[in-house]
KEZADREN-787680 format. One record per residue: residue in one letter; x negated, y, z of N, C-alpha, C in turn. Coordinates in nm, 3 decimals. Each point is the difference from the previous one (the first is absolute). Example, Ala and Ser with C-alpha at 12.3 -4.5 7.8 and 13.67 -1.06 7.14 Angstrom:
REM KEZADREN-787680
> res | n.x | n.y | n.z | ca.x | ca.y | ca.z | c.x | c.y | c.z
> a | -1.319 | -0.569 | 0.780 | 0.089 | 0.119 | 0.000 | -0.090 | 0.120 | 0.000;
> s | 0.035 | 0.105 | -0.072 | -0.082 | 0.119 | 0.006 | 0.077 | 0.109 | 0.073;
***
This chain:
REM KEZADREN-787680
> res | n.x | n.y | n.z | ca.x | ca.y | ca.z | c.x | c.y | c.z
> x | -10.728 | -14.350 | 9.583 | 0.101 | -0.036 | -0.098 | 0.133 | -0.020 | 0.071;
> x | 0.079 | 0.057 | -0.035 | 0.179 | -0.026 | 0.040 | 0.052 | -0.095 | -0.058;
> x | 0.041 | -0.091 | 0.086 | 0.041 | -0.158 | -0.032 | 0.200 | 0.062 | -0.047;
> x | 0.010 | -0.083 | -0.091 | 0.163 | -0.059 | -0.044 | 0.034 | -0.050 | 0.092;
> x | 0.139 | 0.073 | 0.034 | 0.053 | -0.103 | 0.141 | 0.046 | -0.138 | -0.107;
> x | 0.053 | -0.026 | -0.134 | 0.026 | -0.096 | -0.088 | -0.079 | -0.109 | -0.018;
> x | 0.055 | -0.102 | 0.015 | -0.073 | -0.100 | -0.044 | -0.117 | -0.015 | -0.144;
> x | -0.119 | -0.016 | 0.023 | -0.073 | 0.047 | -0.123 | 0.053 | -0.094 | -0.131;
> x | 0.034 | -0.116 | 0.008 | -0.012 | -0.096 | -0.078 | 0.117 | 0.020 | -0.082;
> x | 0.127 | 0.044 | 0.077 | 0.160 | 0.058 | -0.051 | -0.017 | 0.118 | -0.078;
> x | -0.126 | 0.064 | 0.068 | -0.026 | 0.150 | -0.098 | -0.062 | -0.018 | -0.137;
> x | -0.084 | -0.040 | 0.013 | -0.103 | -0.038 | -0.088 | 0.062 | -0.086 | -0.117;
> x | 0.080 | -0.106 | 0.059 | 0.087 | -0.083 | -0.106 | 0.068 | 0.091 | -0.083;
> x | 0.067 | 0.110 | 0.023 | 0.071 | 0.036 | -0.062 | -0.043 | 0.105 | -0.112;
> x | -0.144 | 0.022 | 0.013 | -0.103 | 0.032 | -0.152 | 0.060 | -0.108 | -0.094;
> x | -0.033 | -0.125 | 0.022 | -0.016 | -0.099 | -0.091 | 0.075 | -0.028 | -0.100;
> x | 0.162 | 0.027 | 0.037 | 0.086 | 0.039 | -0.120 | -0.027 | 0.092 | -0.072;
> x | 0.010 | 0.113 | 0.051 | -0.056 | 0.167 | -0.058 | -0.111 | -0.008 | -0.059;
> x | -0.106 | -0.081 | -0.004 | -0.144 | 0.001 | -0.073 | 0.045 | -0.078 | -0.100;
> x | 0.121 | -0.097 | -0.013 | 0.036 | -0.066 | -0.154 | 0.114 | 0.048 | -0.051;
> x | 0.100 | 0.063 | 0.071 | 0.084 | 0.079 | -0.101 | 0.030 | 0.125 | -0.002;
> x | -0.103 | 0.030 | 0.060 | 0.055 | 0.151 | 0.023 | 0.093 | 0.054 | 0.137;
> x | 0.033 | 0.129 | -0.041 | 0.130 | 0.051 | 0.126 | 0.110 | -0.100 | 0.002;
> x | 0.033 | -0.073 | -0.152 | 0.151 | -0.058 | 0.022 | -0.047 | -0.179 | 0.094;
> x | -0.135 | 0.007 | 0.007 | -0.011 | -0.173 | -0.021 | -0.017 | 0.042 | 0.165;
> x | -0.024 | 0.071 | 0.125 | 0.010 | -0.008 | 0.144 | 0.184 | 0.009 | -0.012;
> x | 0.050 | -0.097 | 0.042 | 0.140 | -0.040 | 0.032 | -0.035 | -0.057 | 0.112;
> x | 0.143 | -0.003 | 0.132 | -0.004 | -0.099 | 0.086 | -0.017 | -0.128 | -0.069;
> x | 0.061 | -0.068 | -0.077 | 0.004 | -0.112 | -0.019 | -0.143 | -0.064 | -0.061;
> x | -0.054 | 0.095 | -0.084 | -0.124 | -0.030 | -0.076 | -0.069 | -0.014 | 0.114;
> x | -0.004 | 0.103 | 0.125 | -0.143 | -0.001 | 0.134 | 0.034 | -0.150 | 0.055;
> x | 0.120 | -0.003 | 0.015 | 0.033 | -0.142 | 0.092 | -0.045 | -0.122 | -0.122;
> x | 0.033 | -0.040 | -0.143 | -0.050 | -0.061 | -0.059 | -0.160 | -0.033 | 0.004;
> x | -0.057 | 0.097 | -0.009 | -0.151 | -0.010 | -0.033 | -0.038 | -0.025 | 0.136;
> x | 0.019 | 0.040 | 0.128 | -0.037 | -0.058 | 0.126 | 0.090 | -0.063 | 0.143;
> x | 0.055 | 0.006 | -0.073 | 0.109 | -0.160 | 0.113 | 0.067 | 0.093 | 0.110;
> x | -0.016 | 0.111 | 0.022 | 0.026 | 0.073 | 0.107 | 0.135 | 0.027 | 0.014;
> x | 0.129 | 0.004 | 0.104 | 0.071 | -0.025 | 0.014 | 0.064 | 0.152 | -0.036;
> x | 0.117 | 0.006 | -0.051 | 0.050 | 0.145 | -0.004 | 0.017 | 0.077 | 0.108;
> x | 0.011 | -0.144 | 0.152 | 0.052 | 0.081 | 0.130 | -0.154 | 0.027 | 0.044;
> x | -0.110 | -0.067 | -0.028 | -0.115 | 0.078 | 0.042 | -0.033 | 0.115 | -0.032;
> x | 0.068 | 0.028 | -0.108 | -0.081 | 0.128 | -0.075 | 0.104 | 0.120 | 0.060;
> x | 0.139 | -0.044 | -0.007 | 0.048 | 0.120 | 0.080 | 0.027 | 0.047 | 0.136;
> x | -0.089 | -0.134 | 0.086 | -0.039 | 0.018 | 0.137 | -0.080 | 0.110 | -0.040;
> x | -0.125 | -0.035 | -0.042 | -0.115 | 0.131 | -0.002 | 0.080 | 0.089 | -0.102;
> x | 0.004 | 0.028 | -0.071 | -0.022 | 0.104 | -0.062 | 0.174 | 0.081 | 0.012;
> x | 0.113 | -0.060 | 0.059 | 0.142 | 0.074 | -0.058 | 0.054 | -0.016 | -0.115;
> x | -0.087 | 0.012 | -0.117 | 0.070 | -0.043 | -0.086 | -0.075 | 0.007 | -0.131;
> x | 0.074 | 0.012 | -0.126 | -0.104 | -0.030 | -0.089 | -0.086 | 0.112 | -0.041;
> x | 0.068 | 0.141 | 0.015 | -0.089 | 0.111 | -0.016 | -0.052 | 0.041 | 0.116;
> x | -0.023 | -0.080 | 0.116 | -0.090 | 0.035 | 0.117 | -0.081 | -0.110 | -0.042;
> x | -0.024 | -0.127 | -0.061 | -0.094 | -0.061 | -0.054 | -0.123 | 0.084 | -0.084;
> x | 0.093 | 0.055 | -0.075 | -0.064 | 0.086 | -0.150 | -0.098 | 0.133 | 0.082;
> x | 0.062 | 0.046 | 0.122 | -0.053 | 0.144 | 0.053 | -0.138 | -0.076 | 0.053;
> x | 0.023 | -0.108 | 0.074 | -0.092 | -0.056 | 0.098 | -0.115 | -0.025 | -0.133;
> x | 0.002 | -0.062 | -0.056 | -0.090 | -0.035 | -0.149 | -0.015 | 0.097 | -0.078;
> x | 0.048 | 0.130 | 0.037 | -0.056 | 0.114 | -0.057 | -0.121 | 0.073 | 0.095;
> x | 0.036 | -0.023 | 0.132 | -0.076 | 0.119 | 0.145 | -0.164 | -0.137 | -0.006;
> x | 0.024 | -0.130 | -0.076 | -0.107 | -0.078 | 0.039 | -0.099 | 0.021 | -0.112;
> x | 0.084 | 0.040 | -0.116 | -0.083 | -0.011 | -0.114 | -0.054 | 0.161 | 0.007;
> x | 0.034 | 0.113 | -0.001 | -0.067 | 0.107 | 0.051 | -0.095 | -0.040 | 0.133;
> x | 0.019 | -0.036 | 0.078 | -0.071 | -0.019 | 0.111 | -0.175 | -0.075 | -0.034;
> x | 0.069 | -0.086 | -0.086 | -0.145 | -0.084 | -0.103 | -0.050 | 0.102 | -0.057;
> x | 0.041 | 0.107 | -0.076 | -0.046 | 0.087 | -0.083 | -0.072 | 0.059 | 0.050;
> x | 0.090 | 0.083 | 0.116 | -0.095 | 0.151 | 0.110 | -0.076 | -0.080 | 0.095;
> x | -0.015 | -0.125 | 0.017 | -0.129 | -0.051 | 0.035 | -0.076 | -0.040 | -0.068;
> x | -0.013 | -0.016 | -0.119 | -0.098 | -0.008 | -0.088 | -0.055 | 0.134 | 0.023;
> x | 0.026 | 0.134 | -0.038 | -0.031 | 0.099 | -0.022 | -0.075 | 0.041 | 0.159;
> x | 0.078 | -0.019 | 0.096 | -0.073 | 0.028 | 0.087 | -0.147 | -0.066 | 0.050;
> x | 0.001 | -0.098 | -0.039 | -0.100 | -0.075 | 0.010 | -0.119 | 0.032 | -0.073;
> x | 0.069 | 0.053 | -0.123 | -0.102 | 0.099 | -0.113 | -0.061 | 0.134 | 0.044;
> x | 0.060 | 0.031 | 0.105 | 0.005 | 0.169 | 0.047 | -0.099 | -0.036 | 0.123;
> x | 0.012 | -0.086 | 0.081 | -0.083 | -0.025 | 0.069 | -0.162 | -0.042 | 0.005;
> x | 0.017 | -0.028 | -0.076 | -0.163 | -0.079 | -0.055 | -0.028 | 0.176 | -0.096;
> x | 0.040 | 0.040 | -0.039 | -0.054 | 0.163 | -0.041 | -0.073 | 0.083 | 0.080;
> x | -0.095 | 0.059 | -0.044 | -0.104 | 0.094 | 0.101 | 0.009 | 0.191 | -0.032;
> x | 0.081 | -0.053 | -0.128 | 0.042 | 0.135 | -0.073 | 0.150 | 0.028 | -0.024;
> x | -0.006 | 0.134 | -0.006 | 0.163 | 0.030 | -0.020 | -0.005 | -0.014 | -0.191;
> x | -0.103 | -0.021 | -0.080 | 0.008 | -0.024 | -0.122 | 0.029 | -0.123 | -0.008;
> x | -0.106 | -0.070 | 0.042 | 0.020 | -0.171 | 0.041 | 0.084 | -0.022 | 0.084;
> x | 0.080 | 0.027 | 0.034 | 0.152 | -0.058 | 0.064 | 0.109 | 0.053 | -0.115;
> x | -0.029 | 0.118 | -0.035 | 0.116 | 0.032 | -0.086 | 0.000 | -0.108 | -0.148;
> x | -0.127 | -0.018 | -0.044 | -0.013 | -0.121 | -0.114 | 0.056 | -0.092 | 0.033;
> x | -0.070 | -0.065 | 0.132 | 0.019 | -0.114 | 0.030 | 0.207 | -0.060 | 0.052;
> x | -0.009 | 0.070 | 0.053 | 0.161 | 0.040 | 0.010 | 0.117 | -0.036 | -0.144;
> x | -0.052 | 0.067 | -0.102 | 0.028 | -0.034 | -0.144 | -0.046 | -0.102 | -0.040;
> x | -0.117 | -0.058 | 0.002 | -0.010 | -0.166 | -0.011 | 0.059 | -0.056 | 0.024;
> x | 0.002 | -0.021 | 0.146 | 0.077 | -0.107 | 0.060 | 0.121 | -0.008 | -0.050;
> x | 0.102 | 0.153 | 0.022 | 0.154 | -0.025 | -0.113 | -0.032 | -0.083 | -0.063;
> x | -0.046 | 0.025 | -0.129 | -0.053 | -0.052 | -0.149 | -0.004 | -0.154 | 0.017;
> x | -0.107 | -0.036 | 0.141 | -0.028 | -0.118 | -0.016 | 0.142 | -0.123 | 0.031;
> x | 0.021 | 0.103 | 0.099 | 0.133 | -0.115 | 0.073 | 0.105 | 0.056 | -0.081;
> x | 0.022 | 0.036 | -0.118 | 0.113 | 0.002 | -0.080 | -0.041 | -0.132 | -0.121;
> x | -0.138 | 0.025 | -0.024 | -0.023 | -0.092 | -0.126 | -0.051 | -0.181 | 0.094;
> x | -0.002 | -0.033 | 0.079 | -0.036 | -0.089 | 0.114 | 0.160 | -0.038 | 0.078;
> x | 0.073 | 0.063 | -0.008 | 0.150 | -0.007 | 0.104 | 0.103 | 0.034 | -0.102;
> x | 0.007 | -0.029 | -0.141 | 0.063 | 0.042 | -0.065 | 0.167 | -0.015 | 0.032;
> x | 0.048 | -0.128 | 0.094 | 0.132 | 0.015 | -0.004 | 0.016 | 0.105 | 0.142;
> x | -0.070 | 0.041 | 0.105 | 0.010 | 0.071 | 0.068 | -0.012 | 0.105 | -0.023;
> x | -0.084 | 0.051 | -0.096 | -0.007 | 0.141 | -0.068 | 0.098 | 0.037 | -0.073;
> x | 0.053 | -0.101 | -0.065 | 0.169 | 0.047 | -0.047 | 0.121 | -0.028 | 0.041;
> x | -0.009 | -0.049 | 0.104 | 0.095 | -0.015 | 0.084 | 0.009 | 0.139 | 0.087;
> x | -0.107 | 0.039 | 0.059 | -0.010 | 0.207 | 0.032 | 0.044 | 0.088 | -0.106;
> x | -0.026 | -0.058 | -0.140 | 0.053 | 0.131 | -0.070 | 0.107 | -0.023 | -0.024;
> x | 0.074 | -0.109 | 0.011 | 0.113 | -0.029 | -0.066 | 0.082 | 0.053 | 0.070;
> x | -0.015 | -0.035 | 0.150 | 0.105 | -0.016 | 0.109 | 0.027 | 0.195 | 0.058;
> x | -0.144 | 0.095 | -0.029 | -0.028 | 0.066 | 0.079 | 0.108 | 0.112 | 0.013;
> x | 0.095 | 0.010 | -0.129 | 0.140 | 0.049 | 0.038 | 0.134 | -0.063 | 0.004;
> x | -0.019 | -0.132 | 0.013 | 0.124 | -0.086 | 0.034 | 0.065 | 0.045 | 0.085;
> x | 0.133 | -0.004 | -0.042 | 0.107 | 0.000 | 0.098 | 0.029 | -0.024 | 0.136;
> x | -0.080 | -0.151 | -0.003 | 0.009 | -0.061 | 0.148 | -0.113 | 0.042 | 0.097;
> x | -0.108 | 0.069 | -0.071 | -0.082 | 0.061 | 0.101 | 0.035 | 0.093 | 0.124;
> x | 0.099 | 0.116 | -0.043 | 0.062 | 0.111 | 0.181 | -0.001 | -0.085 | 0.038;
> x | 0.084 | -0.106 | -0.002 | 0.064 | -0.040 | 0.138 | -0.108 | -0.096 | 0.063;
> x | -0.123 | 0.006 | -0.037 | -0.142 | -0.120 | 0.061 | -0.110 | 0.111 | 0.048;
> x | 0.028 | 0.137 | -0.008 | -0.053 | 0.157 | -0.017 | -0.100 | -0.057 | 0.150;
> x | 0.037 | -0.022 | 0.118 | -0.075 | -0.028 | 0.090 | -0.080 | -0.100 | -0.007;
> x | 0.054 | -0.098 | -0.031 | -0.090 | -0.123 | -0.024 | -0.100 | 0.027 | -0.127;
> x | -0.031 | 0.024 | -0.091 | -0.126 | 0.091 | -0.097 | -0.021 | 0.092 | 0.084;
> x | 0.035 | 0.096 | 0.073 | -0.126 | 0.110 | 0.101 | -0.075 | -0.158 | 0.076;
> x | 0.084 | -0.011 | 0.025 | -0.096 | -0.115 | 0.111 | -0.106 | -0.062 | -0.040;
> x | 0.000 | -0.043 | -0.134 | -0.128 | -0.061 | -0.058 | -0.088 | 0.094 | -0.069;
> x | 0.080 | 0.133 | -0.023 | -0.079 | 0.086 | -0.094 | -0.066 | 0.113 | 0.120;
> x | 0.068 | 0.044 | 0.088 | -0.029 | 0.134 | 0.066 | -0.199 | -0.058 | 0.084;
> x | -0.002 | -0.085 | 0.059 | -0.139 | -0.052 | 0.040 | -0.097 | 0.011 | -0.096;
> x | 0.019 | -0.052 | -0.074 | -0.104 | 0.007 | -0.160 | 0.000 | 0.135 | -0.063;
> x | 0.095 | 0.073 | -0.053 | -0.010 | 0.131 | 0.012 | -0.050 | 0.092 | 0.091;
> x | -0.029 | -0.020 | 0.126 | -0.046 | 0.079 | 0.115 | -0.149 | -0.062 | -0.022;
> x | -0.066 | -0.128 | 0.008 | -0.081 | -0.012 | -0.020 | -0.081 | 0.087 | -0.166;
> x | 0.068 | -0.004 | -0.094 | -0.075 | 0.074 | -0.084 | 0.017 | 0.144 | 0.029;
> x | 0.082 | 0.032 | 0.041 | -0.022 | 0.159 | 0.020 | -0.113 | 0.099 | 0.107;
> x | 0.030 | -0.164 | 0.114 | -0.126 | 0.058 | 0.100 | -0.105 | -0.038 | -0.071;
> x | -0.076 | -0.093 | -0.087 | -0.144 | 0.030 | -0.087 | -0.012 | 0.078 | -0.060;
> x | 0.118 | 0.102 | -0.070 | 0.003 | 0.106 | -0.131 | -0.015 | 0.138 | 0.150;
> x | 0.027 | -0.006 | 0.047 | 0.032 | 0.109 | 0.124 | -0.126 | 0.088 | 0.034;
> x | -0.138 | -0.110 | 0.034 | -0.101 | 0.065 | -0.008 | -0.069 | 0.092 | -0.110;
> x | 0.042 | -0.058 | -0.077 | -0.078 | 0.064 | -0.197 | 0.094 | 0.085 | 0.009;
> x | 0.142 | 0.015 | 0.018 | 0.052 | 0.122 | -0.057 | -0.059 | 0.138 | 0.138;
> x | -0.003 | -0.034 | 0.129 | -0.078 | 0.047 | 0.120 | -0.099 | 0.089 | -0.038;
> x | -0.094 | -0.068 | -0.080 | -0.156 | 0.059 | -0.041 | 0.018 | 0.036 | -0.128;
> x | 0.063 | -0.018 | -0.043 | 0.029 | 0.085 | -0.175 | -0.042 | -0.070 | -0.136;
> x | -0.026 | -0.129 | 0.037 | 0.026 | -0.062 | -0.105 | 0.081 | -0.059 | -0.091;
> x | 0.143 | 0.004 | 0.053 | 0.133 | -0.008 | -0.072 | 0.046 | 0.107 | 0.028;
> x | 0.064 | 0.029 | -0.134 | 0.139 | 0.117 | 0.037 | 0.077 | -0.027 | 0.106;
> x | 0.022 | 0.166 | 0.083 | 0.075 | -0.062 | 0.088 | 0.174 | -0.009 | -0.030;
> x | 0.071 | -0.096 | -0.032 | 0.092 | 0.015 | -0.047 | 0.117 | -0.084 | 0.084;
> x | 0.171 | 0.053 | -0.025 | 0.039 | -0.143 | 0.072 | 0.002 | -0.094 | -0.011;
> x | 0.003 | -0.071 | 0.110 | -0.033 | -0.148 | -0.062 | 0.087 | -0.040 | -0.097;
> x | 0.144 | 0.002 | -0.055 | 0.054 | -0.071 | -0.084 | -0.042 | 0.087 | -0.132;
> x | -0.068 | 0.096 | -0.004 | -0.078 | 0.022 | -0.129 | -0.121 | -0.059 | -0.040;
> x | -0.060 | -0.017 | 0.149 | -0.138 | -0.054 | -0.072 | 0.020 | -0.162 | 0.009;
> x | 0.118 | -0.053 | 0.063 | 0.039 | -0.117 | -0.072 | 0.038 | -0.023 | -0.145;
> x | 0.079 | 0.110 | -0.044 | 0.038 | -0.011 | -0.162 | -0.147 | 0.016 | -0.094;
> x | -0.084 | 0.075 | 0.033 | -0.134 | 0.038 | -0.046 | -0.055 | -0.123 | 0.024;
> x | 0.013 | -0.105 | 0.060 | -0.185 | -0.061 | 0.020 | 0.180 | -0.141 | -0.058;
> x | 0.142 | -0.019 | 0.016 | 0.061 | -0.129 | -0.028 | 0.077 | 0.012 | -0.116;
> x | 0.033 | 0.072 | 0.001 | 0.063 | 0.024 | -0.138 | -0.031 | -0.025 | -0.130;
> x | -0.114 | 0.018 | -0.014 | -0.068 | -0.015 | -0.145 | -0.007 | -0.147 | 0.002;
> x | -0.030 | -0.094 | 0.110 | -0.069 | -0.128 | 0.039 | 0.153 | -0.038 | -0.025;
> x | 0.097 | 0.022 | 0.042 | 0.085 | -0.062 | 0.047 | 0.111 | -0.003 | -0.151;
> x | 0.007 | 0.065 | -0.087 | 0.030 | 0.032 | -0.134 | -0.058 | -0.090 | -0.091;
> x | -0.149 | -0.013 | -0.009 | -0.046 | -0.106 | -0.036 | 0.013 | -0.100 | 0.017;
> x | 0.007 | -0.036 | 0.132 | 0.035 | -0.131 | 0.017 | 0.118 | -0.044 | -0.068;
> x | 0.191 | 0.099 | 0.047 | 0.070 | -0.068 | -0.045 | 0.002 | 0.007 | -0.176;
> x | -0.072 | 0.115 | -0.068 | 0.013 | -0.046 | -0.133 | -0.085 | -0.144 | -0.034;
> x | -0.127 | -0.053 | 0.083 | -0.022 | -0.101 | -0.052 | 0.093 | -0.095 | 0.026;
> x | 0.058 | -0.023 | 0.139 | 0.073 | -0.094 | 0.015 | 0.155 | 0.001 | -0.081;
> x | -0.017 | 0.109 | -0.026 | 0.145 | -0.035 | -0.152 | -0.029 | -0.042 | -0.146;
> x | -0.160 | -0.020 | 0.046 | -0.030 | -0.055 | -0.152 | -0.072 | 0.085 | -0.109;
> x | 0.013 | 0.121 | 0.061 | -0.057 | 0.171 | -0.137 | -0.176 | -0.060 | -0.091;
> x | 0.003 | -0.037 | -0.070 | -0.149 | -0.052 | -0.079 | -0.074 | 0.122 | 0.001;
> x | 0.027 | 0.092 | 0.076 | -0.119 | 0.130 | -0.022 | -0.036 | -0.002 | 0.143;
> x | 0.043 | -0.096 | 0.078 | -0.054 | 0.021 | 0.148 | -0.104 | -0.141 | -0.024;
> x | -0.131 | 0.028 | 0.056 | -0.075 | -0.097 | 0.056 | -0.015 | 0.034 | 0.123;
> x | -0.030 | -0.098 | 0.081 | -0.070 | 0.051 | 0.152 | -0.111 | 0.031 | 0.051;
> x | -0.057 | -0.124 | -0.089 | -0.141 | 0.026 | -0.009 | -0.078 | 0.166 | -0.024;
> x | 0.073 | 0.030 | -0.145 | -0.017 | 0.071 | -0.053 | 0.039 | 0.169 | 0.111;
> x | 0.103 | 0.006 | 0.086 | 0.027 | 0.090 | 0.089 | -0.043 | -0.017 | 0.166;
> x | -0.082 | -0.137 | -0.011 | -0.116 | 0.025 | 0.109 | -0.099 | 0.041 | -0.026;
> x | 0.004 | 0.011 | -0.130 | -0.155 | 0.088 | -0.019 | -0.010 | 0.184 | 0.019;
> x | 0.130 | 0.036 | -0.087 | 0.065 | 0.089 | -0.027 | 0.046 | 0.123 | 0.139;
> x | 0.098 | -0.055 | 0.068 | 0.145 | 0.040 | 0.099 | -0.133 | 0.013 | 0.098;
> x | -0.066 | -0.079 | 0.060 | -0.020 | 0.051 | 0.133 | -0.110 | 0.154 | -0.011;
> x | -0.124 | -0.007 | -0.046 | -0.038 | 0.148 | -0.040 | 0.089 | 0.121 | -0.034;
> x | 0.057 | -0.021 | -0.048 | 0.129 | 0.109 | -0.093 | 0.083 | 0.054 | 0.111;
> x | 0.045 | -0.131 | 0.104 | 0.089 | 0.032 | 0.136 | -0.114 | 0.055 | 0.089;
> x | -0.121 | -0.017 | 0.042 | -0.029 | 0.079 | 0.085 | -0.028 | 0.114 | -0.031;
> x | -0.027 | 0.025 | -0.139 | -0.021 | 0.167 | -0.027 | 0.095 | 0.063 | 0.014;
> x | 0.179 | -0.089 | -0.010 | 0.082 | 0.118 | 0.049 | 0.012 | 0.013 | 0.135;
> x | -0.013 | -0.091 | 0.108 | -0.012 | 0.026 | 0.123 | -0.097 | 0.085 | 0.081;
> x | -0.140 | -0.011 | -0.073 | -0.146 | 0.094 | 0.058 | 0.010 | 0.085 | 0.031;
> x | -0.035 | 0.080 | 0.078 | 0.012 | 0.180 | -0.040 | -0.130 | 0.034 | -0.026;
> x | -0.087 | -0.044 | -0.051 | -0.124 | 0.028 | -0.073 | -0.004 | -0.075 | -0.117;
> x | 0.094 | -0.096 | -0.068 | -0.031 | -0.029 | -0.140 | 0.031 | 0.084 | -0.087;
***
């Protein structure tokens, strides 16, 4: 696991607004309200307030693609990793709900370029780790062999759509209901024998 050079407690605090009001309710002033933390602490670590927001974006993905990896690992199959893979999304969106929308919210924000290294940093390890488990199955011909940022859109996309329509609220999304659903459906488009 790749540690936050950030203080966890400064990171983490700053869900706590965002899980009660939303995008507008993470303010400097609201993070420093709800946990005593000094404004000059926070822009020691982080620079400033949208290097706060990047850092609490690369941690909350980082929670995510280790969930998933953790799912991929315990798999013995490239079917059962590709399901399981889609679970886990599912699970740590409906289980991490202000972190799961805090990724979709943020994931074309403005203030993200300029943090562009700092997200590889938490994302590029976890991504390399799932690609070297998918690496063998596509090897022996059990996944298409495709590029990887396709057979990322193929096995995240569908997962990842769902998620943010549930987390905007859509009453035709259950989760439940698309863990039953999404993960079979996604590995038949990835197989090259389904």
């Amino acid at each position: 696991m790749v540690h936050s050079p950030y203080p966890a407690n400064e990171l983490y605090a700053a869900n706590d607004p965002y899980a009660a009001k939303g995008p507008d309710g993470l303010t400097m002033s609201a993070l420093i309200a709800e946990t005593g933390i000094s404004s000059g602490s926070l822009y020691h670590h982080f620079g400033s307030f949208d290097g706060l927001r990047a850092a609490l974006y690369a941690r909350c993905m980082a929670d995510l693609l280790d969930s998933i990896v953790e799912a991929l690992e315990r798999s013995r199959t490239a079917r059962t990793g590709v399901r399981a893979l889609v679970e886990a999304y599912l699970r740590f969106t409906q289980e991490n709900r202000p972190a799961a929308h805090f990724i979709h919210a943020s994931s074309y924000a403005d203030f993200l370029p300029a943090y562009a290294e700092r997200v590889a940093a938490a994302k590029n390890p976890r991504m390399g780790r799932i690609a070297a488990w998918l690496r063998p199955y596509v090897e022996s011909g059990d996944v298409l062999p495709l590029p990887d940022p396709f057979t990322e859109m193929l096995v995240i996309g569908p997962v990842a759509e769902t998620s943010r329509r549930w987390l905007a609220g859509d009453p035709g999304i259950d989760l439940a209901v698309a863990s039953r659903i999404l993960p079979e459906r996604i590995w038949r488009g990835v197989s090259s024998t389904a």
